[in-house]
Backbone bond lengths (Angstrom), bond angles and torsions (degrees), N, CA, C in turn:
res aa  C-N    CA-C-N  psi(-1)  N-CA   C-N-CA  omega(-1)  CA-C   N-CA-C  phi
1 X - - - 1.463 - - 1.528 109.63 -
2 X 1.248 108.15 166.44 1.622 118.98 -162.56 1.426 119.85 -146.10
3 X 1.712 110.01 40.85 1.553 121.83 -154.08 1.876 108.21 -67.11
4 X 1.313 107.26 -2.63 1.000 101.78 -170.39 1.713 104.64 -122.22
5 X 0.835 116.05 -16.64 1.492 117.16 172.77 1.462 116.28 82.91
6 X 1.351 97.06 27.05 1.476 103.98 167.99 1.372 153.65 -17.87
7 X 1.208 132.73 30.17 1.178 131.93 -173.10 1.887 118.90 10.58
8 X 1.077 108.19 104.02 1.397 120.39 174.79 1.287 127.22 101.80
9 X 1.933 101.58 -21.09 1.405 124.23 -160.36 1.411 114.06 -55.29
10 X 1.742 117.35 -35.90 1.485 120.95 174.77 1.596 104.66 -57.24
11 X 1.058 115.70 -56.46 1.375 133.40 -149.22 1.728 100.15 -62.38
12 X 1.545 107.37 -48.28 1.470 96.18 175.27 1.636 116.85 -93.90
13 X 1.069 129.32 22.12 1.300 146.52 177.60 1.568 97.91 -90.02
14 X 1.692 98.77 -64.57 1.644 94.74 177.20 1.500 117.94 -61.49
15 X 1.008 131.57 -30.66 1.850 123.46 176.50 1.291 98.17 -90.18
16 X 1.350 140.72 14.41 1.356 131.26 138.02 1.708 125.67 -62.69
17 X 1.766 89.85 -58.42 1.700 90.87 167.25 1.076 106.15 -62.00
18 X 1.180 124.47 -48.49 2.029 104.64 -175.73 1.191 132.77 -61.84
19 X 1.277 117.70 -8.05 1.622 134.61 -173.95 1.911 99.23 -86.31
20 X 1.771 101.74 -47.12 1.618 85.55 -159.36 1.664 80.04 -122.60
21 X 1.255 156.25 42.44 1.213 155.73 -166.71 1.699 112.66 18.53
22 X 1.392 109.85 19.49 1.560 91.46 170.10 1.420 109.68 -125.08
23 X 1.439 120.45 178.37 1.366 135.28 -146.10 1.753 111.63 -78.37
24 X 1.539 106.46 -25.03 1.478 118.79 174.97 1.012 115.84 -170.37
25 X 1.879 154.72 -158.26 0.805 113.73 -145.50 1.998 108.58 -132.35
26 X 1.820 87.56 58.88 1.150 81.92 171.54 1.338 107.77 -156.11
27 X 1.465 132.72 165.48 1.383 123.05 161.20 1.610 115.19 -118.89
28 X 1.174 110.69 141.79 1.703 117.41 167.31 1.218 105.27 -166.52
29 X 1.579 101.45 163.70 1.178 154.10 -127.03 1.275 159.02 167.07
30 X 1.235 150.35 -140.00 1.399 139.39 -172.61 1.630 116.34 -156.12
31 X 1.141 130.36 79.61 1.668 123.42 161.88 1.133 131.86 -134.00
32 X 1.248 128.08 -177.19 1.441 137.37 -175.01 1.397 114.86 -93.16
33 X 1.416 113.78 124.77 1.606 140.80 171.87 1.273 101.43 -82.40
34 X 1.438 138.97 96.27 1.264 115.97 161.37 1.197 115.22 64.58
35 X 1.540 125.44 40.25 1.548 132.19 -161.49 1.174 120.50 45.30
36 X 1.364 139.05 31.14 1.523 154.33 -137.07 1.754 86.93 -137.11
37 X 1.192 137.80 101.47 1.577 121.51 157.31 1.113 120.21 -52.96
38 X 1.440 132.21 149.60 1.170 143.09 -152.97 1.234 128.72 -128.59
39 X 1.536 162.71 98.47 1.097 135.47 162.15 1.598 110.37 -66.27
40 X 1.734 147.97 119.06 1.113 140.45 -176.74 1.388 88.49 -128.90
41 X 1.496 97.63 143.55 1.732 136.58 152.86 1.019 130.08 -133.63
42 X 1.657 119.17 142.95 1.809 107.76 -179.71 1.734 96.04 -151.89
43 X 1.134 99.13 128.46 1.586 120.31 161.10 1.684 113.52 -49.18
44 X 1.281 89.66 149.45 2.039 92.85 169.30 0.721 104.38 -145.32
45 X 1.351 132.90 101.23 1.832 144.62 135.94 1.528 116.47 17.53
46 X 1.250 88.09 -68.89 1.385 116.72 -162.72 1.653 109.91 -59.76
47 X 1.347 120.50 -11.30 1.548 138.57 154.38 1.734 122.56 -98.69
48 X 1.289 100.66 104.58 1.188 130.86 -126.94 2.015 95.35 -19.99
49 X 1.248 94.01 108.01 1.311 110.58 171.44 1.728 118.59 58.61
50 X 1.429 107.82 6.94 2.108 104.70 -177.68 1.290 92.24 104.51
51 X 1.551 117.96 -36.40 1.597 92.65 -150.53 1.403 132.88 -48.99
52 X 1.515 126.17 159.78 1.294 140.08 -171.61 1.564 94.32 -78.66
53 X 1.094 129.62 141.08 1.558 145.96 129.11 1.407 114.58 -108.78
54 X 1.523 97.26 -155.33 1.533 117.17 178.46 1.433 115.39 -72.63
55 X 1.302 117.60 -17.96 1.506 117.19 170.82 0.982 127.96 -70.79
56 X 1.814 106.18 -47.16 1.412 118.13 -163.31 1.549 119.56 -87.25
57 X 1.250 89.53 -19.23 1.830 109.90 168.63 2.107 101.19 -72.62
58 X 0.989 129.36 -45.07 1.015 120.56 165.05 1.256 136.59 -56.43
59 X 1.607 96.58 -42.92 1.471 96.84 -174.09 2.084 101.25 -76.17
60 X 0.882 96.92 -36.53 1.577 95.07 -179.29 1.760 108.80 -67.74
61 X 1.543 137.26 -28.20 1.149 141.40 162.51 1.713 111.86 -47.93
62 X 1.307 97.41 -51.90 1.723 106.09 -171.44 1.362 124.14 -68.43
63 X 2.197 101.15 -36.13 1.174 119.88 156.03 1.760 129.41 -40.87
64 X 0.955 103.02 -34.21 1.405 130.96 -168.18 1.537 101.86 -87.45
65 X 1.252 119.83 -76.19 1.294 109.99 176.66 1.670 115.95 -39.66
66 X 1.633 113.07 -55.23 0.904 97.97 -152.42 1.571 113.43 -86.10
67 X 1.444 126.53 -0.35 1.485 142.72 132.25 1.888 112.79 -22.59
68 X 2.043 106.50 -64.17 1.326 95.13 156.80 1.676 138.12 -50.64
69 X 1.084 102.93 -68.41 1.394 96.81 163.67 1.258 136.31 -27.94
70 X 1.726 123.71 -42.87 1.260 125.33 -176.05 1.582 118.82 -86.98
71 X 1.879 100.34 -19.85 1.545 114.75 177.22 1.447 102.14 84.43
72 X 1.350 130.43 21.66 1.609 147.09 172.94 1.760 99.23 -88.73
73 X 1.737 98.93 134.57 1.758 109.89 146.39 1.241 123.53 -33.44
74 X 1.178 131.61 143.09 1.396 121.08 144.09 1.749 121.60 -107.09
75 X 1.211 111.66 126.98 1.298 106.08 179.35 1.869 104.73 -107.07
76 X 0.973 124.80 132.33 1.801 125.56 161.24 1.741 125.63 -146.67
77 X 1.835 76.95 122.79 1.755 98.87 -165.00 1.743 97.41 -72.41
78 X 1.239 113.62 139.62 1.130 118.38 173.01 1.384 111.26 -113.20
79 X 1.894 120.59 127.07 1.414 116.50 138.67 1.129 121.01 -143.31
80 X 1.452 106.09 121.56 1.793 106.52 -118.45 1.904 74.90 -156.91
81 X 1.476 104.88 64.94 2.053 83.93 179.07 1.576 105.86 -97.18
82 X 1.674 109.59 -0.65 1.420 92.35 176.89 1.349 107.21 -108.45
83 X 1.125 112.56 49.82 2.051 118.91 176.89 1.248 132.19 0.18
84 X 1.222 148.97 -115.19 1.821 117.61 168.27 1.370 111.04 -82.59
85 X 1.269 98.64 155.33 1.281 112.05 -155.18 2.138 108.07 -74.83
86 X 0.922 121.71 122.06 1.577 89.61 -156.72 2.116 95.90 -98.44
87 X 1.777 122.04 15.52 1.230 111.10 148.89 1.112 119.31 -80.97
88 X 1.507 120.94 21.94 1.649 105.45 168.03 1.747 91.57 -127.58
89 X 1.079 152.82 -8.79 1.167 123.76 144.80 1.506 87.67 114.37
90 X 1.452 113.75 -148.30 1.497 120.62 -170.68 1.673 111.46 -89.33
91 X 1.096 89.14 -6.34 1.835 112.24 163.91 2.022 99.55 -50.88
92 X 1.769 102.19 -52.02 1.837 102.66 -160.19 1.512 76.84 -77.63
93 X 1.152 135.29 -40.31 1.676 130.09 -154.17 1.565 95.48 -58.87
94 X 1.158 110.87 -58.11 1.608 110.71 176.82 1.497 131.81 -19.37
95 X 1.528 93.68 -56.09 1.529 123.90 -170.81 1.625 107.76 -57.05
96 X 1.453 119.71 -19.34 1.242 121.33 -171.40 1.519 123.66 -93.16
97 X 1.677 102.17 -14.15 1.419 140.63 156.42 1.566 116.85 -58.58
98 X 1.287 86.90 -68.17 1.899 101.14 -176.09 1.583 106.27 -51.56
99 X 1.494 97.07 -71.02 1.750 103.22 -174.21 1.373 113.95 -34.96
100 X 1.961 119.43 -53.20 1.027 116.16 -173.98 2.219 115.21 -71.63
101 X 0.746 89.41 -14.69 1.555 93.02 170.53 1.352 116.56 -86.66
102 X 1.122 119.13 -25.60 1.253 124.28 -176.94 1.905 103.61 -76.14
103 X 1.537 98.04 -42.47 1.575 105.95 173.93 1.666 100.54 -63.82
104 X 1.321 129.55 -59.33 0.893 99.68 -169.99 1.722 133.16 -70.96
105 X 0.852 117.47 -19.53 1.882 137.19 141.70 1.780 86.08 -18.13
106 X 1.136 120.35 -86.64 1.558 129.69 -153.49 1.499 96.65 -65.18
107 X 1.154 132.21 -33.37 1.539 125.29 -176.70 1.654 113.43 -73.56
108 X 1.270 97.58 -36.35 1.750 109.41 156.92 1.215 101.47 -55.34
109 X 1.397 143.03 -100.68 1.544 138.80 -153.85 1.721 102.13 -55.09
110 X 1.065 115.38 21.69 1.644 119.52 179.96 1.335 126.19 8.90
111 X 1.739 85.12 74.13 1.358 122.37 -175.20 1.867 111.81 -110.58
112 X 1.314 105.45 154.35 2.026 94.59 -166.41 1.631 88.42 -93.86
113 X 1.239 77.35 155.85 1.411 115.74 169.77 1.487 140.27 -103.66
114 X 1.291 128.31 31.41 1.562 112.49 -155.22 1.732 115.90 -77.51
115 X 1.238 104.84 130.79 1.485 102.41 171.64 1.537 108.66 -113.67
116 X 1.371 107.99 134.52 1.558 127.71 -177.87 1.377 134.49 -115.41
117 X 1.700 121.30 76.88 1.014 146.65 -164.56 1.457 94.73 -46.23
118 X 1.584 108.60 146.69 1.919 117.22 165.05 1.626 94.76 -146.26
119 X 0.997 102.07 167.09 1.753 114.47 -169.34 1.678 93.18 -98.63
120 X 1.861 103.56 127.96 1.739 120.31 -21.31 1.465 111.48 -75.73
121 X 1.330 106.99 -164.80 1.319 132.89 153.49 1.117 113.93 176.55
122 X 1.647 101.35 124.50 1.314 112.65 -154.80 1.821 89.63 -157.21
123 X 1.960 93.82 164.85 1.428 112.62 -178.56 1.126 131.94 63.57
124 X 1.153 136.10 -119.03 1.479 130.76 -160.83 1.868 99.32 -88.68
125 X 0.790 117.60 -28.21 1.843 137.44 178.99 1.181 102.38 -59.71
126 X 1.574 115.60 -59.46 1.609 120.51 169.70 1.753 108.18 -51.43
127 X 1.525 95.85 -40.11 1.951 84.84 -152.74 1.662 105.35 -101.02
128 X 2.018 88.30 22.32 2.153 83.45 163.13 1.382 78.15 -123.28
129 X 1.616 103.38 -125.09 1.333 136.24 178.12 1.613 133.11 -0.55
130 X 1.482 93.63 -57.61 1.826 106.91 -177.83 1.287 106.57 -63.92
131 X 1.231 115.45 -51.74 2.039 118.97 179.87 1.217 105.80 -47.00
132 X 1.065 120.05 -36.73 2.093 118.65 -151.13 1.159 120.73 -103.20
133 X 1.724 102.49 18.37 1.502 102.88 158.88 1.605 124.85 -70.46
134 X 1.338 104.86 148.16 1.712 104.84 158.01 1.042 130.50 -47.55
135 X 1.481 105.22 -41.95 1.345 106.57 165.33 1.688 110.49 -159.78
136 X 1.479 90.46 129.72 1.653 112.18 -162.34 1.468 108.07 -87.95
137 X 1.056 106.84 144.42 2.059 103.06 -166.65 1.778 88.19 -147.06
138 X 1.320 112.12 120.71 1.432 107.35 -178.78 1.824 89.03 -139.27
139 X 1.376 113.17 143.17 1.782 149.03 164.70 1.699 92.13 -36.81
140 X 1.379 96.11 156.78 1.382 95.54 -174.95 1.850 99.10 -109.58
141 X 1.675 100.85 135.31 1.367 119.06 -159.41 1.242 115.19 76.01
142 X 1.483 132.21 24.34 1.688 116.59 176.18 1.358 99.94 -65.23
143 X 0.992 101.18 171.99 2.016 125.65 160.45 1.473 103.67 -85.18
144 X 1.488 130.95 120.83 1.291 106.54 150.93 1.596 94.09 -141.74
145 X 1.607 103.84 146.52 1.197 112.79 166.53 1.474 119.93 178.96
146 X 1.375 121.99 165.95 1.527 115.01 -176.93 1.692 96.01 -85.93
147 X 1.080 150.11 -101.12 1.140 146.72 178.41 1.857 118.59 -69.90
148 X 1.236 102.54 135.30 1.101 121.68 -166.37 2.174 111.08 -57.45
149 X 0.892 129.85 156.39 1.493 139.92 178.68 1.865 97.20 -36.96
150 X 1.418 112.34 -71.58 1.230 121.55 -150.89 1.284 116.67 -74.28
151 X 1.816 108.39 -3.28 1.619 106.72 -171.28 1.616 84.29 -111.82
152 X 1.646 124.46 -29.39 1.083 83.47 165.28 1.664 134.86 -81.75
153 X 1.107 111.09 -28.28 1.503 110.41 165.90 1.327 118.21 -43.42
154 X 1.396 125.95 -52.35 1.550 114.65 166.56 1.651 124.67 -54.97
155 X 1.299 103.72 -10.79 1.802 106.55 -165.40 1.784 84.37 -92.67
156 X 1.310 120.64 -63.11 1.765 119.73 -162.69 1.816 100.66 -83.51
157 X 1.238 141.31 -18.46 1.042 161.81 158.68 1.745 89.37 65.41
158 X 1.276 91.81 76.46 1.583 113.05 157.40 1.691 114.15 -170.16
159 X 1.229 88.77 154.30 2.022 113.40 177.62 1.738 80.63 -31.53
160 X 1.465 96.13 166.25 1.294 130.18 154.15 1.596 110.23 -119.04
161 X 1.206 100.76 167.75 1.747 106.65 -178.55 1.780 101.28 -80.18
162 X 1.234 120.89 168.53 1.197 131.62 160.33 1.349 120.62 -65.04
163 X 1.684 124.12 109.55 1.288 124.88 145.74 1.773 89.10 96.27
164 X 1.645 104.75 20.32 1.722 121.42 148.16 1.274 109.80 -28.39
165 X 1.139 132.43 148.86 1.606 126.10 174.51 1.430 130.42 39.20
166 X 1.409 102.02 39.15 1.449 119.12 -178.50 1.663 107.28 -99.57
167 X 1.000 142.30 177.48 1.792 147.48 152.13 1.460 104.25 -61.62
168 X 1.505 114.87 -63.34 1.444 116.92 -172.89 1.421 108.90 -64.58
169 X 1.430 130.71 2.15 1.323 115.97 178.29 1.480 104.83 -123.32
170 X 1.045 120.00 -20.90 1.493 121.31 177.17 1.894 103.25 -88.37
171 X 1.418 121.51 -17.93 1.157 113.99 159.51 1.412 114.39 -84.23
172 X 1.412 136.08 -18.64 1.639 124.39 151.21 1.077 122.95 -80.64
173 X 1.796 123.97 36.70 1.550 125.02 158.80 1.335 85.48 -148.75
174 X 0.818 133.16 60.74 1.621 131.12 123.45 1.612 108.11 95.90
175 X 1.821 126.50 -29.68 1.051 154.54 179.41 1.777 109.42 -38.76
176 X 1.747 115.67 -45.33 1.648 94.89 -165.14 1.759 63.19 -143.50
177 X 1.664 94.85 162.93 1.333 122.30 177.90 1.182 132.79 -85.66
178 X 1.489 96.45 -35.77 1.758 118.80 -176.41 1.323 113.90 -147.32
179 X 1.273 108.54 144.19 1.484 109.43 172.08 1.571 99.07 -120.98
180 X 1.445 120.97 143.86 1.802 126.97 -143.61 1.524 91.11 -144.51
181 X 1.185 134.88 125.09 1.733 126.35 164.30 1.347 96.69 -62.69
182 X 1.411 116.60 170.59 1.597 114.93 168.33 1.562 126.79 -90.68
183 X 1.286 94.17 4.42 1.922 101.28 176.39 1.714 91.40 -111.69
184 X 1.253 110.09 16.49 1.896 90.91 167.19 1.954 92.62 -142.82
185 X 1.445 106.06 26.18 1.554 95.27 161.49 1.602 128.45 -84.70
186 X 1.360 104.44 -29.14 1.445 107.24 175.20 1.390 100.74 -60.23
187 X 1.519 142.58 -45.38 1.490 134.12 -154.20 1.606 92.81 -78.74
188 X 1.595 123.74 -30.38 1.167 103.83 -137.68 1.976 96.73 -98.96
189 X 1.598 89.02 -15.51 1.525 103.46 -179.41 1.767 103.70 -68.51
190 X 1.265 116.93 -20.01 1.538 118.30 -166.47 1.722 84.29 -87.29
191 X 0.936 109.90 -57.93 1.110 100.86 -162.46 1.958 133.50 -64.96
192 X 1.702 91.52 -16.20 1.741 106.54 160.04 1.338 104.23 -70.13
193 X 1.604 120.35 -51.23 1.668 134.49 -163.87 2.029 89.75 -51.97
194 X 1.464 115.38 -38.92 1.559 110.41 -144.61 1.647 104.52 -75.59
195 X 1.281 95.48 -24.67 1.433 99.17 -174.27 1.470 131.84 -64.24
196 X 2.226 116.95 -18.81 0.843 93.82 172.52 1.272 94.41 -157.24
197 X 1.676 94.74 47.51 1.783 113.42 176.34 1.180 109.70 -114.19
198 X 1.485 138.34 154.45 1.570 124.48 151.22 1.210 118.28 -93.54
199 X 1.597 145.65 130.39 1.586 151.53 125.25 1.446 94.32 17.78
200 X 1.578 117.75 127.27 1.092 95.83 162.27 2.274 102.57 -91.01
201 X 0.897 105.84 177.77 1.590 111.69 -173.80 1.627 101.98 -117.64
C-alpha cells in the first residue's frame, strides 16, 4: 500500500520484488526445527533495506497468533537496518505496536520466543519485536541499533566507545544472550527450541 503517495515508493517496492521475488520484505511461515514445529520469519535487506511497513507488521501479527493457536515457538530472523518504513507514515509506526502486542499475546500462552539479530538491525525493528525475545541470539559483528552512531553523537555531542552497536558489545551489557555464527544457527536454534518443546512424532 501507498497511503501516502510517496514519491518513488512504487518504484523501489518494485526492484524489491525483483531482487528477492517476494511481495515485501519478509517471509513466514511454518516448519520443523529438528522435528520441533515452528513458527519462522526472516527479514530481507535486499527489500528496500528489511524495512517494516504495513505488510510486514501483519504478516508477523498473524504469524504470531497463529503460532498461539497451534502451541508452536516462534523464531524471527531479523535484517531489518531500515526499521519502520517511513513511506508509509504512521501506518510503519503502528507496526511496532501490533508486533509487540501480538508478542505479548504469545508470552501470555507461555510460548518461546527467540529473536535472531543479523547485521543490521536497526530502528523501529529494534525498538518493537527484535528486543522482546526470550532469548535473543544475534551473528557475530552485526549492527544493531535504534539510531545510528553519528546521530547519536551529534544529539549527546560526545565520542562513543569502540565497536558501540556491535553484538560483542551489546552482549557485554546485558542486551543479547548469544552470539551464534550462521552455519551453527540451525544446530543451535534446535537446541534452545529442544528444551521446552516436544518432537513432534
Amino acid at each position: 500500500s501507498d497511503p501516502l503517495q510517496f514519491p518513488g515508493y512504487k518504484d523501489k517496492a518494485d526492484k524489491g520484488q525483483k531482487a528477492t521475488g517476494n511481495k515485501d520484505s519478509i517471509v513466514a511461515g511454518f516448519c520443523t526445527l529438528g522435528g520441533i514445529p515452528t513458527a519462522l520469519a526472516a527479514t530481507d535487506f535486499r527489500f528496500m533495506g528489511g524495512s517494516m511497513g504495513s505488510v510486514m507488521g501483519e504478516e508477523i501479527a498473524r504469524l504470531i497468533e497463529s503460532a498461539i493457536e497451534r502451541k508452536n515457538p516462534v523464531v524471527i530472523v531479523s535484517a531489518s537496518g531500515g526499521g519502520a518504513r517511513m513511506h508509509e507514515g504512521i501506518l510503519s509506526l503502528m507496526q511496532m505496536a501490533k508486533t509487540s502486542a501480538a508478542l505479548a499475546r504469545l508470552a501470555a500462552a507461555k510460548q518461546l520466543f527467540i529473536s535472531v539479530l543479523t547485521d543490521p538491525t536497526g530502528g523501529g525493528v529494534t525498538a518493537s519485536f527484535a528486543m522482546l525475545g526470550d532469548v535473543i541470539v544475534a551473528e557475530p559483528n552485526a549492527f544493531i541499533m535504534f539510531a545510528g552512531p553519528r546521530v547519536i553523537e551529534q544529539t549527546i555531542r560526545q565520542h562513543l566507545p569502540k565497536r558501540f552497536q556491535r553484538a560483542e558489545f551489546l552482549q557485554e551489557h546485558g542486551m543479547i544472550d548469544i552470539i551464534v555464527r550462521r552455519q551453527d544457527m540451525r544446530e543451535r536454534l534446535i537446541q534452545l527450541l529442544s528444551i521446552t518443546q516436544p518432537v513432534a512424532r
